[in-house]
C-alpha positions as CSV (number, residue, x, y, z in Angstrom):
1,X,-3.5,-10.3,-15.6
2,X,-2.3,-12.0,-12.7
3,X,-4.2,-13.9,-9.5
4,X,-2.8,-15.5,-6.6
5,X,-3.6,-16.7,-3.6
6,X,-2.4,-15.7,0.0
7,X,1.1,-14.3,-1.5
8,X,2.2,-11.6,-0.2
9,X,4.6,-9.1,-2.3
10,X,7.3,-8.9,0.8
11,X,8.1,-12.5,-0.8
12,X,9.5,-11.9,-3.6
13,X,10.3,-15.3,-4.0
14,X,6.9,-16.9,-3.7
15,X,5.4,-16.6,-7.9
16,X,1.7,-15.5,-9.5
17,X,-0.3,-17.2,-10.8
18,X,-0.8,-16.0,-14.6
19,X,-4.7,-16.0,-15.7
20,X,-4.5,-19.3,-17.3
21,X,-3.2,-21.1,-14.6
22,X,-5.6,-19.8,-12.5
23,X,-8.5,-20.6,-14.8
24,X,-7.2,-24.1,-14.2
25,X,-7.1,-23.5,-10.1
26,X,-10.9,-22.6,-9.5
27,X,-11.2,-19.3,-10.9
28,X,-13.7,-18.0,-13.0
29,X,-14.2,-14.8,-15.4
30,X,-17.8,-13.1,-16.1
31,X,-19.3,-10.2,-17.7
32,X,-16.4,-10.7,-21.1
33,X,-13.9,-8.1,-20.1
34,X,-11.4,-7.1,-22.8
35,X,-7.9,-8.1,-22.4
36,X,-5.3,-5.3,-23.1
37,X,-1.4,-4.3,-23.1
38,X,0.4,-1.5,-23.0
39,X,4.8,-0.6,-23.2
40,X,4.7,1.9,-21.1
41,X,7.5,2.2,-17.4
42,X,5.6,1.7,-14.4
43,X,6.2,5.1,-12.0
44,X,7.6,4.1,-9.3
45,X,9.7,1.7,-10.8
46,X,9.7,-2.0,-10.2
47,X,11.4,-5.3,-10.9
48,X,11.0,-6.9,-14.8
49,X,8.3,-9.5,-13.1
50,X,6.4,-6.6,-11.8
51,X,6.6,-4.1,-14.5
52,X,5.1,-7.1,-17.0
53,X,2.4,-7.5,-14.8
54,X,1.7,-3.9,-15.0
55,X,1.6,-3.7,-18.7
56,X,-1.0,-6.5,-19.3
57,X,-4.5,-6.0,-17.6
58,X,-8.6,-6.7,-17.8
59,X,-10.0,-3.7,-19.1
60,X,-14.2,-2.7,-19.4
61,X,-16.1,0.2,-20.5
62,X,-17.3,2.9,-18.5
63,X,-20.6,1.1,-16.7
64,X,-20.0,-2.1,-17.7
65,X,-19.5,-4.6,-14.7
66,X,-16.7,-7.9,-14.5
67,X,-16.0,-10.7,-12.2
68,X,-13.8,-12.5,-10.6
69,X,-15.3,-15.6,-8.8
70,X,-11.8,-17.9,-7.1
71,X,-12.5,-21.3,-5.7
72,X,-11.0,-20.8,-1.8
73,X,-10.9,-22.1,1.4
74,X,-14.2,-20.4,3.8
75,X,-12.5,-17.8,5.9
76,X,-11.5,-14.1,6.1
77,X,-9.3,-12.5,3.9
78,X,-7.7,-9.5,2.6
79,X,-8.0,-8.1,-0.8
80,X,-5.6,-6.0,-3.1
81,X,-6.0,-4.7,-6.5
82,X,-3.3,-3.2,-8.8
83,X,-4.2,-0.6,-11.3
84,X,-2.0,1.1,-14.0
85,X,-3.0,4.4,-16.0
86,X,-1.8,3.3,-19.5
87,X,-4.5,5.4,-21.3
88,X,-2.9,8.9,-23.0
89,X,-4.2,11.7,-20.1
90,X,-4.2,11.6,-16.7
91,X,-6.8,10.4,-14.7
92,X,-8.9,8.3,-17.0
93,X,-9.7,5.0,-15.5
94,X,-11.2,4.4,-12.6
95,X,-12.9,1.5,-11.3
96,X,-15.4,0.2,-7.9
97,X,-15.0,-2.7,-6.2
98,X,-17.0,-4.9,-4.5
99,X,-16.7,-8.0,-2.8
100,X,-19.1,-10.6,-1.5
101,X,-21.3,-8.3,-2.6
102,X,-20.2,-5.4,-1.0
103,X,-19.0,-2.4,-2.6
104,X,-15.5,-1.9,-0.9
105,X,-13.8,0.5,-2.8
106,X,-15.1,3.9,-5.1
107,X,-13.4,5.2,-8.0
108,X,-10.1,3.9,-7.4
109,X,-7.7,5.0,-10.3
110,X,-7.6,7.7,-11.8
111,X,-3.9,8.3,-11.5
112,X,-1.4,9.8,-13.5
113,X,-0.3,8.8,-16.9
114,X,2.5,5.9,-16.1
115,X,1.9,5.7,-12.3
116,X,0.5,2.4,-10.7
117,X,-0.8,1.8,-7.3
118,X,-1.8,-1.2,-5.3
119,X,-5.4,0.0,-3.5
120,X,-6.6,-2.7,0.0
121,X,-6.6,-4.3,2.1
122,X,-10.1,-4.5,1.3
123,X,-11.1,-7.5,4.0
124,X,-13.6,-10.1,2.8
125,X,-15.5,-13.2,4.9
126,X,-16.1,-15.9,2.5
127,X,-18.6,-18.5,3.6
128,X,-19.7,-20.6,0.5
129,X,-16.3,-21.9,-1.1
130,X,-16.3,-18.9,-3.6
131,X,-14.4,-15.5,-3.4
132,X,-16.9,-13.1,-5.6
133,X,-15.3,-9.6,-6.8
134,X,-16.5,-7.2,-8.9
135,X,-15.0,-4.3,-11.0
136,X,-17.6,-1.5,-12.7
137,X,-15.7,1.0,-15.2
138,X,-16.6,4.5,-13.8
139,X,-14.5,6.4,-16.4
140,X,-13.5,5.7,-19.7
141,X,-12.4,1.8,-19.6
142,X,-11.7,0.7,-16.2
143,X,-8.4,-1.4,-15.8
144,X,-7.0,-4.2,-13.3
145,X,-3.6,-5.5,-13.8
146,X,-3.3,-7.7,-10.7
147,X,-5.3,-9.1,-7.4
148,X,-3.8,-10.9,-4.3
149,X,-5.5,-12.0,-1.7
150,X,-4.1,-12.6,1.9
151,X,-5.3,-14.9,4.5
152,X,-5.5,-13.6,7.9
153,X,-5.7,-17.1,9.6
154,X,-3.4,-19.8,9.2
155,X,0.1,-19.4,8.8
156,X,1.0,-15.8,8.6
157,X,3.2,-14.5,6.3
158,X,7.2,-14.6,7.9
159,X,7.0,-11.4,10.3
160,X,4.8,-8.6,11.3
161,X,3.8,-5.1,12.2
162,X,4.0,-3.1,15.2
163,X,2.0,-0.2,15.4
164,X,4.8,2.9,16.5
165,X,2.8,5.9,15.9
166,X,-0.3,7.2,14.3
167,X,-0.9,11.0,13.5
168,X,-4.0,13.2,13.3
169,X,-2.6,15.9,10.6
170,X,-4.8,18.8,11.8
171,X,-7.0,16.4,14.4
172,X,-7.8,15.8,17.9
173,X,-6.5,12.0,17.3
174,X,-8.1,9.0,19.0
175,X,-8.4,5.4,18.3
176,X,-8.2,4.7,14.6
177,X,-8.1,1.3,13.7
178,X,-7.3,0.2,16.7
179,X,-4.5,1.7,17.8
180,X,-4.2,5.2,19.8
181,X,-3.0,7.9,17.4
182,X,-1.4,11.7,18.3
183,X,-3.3,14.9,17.7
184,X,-0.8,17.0,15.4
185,X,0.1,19.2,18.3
186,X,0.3,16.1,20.5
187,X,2.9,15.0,17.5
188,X,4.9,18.2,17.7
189,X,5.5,17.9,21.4
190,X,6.7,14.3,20.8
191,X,9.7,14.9,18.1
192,X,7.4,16.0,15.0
193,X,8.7,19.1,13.0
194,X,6.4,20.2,10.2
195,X,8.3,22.6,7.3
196,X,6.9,24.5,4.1
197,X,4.1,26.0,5.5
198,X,1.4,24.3,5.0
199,X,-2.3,24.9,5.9
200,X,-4.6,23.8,8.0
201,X,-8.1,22.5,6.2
202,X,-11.4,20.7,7.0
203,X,-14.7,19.5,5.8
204,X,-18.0,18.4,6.6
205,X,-18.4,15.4,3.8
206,X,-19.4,11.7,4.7
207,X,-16.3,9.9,4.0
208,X,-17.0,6.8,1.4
209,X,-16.2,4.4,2.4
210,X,-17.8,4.4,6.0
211,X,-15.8,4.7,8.7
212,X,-16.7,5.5,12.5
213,X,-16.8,8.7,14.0
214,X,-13.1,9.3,15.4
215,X,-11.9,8.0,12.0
216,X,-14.4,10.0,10.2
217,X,-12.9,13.2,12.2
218,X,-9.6,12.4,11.1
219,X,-10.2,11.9,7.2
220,X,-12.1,15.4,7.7
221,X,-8.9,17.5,8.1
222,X,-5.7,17.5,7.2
223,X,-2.8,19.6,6.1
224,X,-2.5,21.1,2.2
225,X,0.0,22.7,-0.1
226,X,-0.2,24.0,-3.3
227,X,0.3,22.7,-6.6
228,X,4.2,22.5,-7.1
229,X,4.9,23.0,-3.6
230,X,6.3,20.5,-0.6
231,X,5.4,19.9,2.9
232,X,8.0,18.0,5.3
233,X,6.9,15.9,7.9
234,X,10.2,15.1,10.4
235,X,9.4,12.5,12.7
236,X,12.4,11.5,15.3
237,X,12.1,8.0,15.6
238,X,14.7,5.0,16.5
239,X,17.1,3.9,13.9
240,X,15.0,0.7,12.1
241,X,13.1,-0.7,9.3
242,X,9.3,0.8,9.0
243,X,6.0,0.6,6.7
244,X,4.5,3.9,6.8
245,X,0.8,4.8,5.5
246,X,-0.7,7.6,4.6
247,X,-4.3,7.9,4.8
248,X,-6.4,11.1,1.8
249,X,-9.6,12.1,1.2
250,X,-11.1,14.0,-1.9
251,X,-12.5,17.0,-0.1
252,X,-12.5,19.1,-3.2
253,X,-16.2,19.7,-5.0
254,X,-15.1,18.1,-8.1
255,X,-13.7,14.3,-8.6
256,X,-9.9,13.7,-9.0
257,X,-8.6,17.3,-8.1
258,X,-6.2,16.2,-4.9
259,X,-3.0,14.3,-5.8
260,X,0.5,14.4,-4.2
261,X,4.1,12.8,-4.8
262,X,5.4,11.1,-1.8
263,X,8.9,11.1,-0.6
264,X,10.3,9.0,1.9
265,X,13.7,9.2,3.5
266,X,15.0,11.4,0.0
267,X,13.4,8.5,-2.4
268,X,10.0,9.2,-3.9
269,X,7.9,6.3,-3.1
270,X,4.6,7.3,-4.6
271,X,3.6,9.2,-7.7
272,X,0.3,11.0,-8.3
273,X,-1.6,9.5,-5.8
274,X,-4.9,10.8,-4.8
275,X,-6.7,11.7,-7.8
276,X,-10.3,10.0,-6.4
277,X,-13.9,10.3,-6.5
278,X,-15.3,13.9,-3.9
279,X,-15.9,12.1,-0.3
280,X,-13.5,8.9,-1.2
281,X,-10.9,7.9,0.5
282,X,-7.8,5.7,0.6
283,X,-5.4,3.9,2.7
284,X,-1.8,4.2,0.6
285,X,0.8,2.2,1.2
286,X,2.7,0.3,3.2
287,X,5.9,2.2,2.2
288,X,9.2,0.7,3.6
289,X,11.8,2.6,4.8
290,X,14.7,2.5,7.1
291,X,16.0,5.1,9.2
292,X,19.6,5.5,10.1
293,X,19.8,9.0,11.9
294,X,17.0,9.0,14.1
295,X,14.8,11.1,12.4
296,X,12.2,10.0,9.5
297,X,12.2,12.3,6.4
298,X,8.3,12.4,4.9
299,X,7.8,14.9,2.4
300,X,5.0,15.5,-0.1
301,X,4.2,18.0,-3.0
302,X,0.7,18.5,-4.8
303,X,0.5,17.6,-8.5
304,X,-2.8,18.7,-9.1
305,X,-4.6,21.5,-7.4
306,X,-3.6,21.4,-4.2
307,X,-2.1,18.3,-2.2
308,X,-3.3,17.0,1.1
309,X,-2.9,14.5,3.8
310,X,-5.5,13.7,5.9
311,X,-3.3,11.7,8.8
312,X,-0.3,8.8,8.7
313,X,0.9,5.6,10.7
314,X,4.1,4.4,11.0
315,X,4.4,0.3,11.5
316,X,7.8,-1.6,12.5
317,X,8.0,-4.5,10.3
318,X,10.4,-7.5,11.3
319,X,10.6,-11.3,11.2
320,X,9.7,-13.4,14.3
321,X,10.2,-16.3,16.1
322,X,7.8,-18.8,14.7
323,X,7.0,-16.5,11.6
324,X,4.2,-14.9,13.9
325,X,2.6,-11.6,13.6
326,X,3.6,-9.5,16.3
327,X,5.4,-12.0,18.2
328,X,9.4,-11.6,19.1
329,X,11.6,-10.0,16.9
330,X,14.7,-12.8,15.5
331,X,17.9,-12.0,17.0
332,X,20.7,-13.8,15.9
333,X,24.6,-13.8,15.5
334,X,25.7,-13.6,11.8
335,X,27.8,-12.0,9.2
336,X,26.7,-10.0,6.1
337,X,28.5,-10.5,3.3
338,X,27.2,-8.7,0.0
339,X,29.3,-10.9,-2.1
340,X,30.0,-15.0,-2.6
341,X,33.3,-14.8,-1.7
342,X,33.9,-15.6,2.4
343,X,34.7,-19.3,3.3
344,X,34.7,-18.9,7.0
345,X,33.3,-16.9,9.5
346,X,36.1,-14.3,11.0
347,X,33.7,-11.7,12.8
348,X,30.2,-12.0,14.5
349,X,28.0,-9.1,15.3
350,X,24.6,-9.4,17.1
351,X,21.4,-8.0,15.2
352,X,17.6,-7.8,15.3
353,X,16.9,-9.0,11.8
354,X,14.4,-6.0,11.0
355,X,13.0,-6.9,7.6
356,X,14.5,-4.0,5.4
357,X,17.6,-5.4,7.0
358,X,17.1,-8.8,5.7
359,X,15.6,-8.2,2.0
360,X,18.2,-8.9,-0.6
361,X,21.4,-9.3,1.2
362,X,23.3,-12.5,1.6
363,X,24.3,-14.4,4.9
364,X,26.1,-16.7,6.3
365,X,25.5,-18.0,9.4
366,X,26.5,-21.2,11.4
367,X,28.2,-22.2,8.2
368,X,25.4,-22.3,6.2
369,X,24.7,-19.7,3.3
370,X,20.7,-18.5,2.8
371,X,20.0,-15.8,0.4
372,X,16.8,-13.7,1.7
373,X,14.7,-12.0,-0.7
């Protein structure tokens, strides 16, 4: 298992802590969880670093509570935990969260054999020196591969988001999470095309966990398809790089009976996600993407019963001056070269550095060579 602290995974280059190094940087381990590997390929796929950390986890039996306890800096913070479903069927570890006390997140897991998913932010204010989180098992053996934890003061990490567009699937829209989202027929007037027939749902549950009443309204319907089948979602959009979230609820009467594959932009992104406790839901993502004909391809199809989105957000994400979140996008003149082979500069094009522009591809520029990853 790994644990850092305020590394974010856009930077690739920035390295985990393992678990004895961090025992040796103010964190401690209660409650004597087991320790546990497994060979299996991480769906989606990832890097070698990424895939180990994947395979090696804490795992503790169903009821049985763990913690986490990391020497930090007072402040507020956000919180992400990376589970695996390395067990032999489907759906059979799932975990809740708390930190500082608080119980943050319910029943996360229970994914698909093979499929992986980092669950947060899950914000945390700590006030006494010590970050406290806790994991309880609430099927089989819980597992958790991984935790980072971000600082949202300080120096931000290079870039930021810019809130696009936000959209009530089968809503009235509102203000969710701060930002003004589109009912779905305010979406259709305003370049959305929906294909594959899907229907129209919603519910009456308490959505866990809370949420206010616009958001609440939101996570209470959505759009649905059935097992097997897909459901496009064709958003015109400028050419760029994006994050894009998706936001389900379990609505179903029993636990772990929604969960979809997502496809962005023709390359499946997400695998089996969903599968959580009835009235739980989840923030997934983000999901980077760029777009290069002026229309963003989303598509989903239900895995297990039937599949359902409750609403999305689309983000810009770019590097700025100063490294500041939300501040002005980096324009510069350079040249891309995808090999080591120019000596001089013979043509110079302008471009704002979006960050799926910049993210493994070499440069050179003003003579000097920087490889951004």
């Amino acid at each position: 298992m790994c644990s850092t602290r305020m590394i974010p995974d856009k930077a690739a280059s920035l390295s985990w802590l393992s678990e004895s190094l961090a025992l040796s940087s103010g964190l401690t381990i209660t409650g004597s969880p087991l320790n546990g590997t497994n060979s299996l390929t991480p769906s989606p796929s990832v890097d070698a670093n990424m895939k180990a950390m994947l395979q090696n986890g804490k795992y503790n039996w169903q009821g049985t509570s763990w913690g986490m306890n990391q020497d930090i800096a007072n402040g507020v913070y956000y919180v992400y935990v990376y589970m695996m479903e390395d067990y032999y069927t489907d759906s059979s570890r799932r975990t809740n969260v708390s930190l500082e006390g608080t119980q943050v997140a319910t029943g996360i897991g229970g994914l698909a054999k093979n499929s992986w998913q980092k669950y947060g932010p899950y914000a945390a204010t700590v006030s006494d020196g010590v970050m406290n989180i806790s994991f309880v098992g609430t099927a089989h053996e819980s597992a958790v591969m991984g935790v980072s934890i971000f600082s949202t003061s300080g120096t931000p990490a290079p870039g930021g988001e810019t809130f696009v567009k936000g959209i009530d699937l089968n809503g009235t829209g509102g203000t969710i999470d701060g930002n003004s989202w589109l009912s779905q027929s305010a979406a259709t007037s305003s370049g959305l095309t929906i294909t594959g027939s899907p229907m129209n749902g919603s519910n009456s549950l308490t959505p866990n966990p809370s949420v206010d009443a616009t958001k609440a309204a939101m996570l209470r319907g959505g759009i649905y398809n059935w097992q097997g089948t897909s459901t496009g979602l064709n958003q015109t959009i400028a050419n760029g790089g994006y994050n894009v979230y998706v936001y389900m609820m379990e609505d179903y009467y029993t636990d772990n009976s929604r969960r979809v594959n997502l496809t962005i932009e023709g390359t499946q992104v997400a695998t089996g996600i969903g599968g959580m406790a009835t009235n739980t839901w989840l923030k997934y993502g983000p999901y980077a993407v760029t777009v290069n004909d002026g229309v963003m391809n989303i598509s989903f199809v239900g895995t297990a019963h039937e599949g359902s989105l409750a609403g999305l957000s689309i983000l810009n994400y770019y590097w700025t001056d100063g490294h500041t979140a939300n501040g002005t996008p980096i324009k510069m003149s350079f040249e891309i070269d995808n090999g080591w082979s120019h000596t001089q500069v013979n043509g110079i094009q302008q471009f704002t550095m979006n960050e799926s522009e910049l993210a493994g591809k070499y440069y050179e520029y003003d003579y000097s060579r920087v490889y951004y990853r």
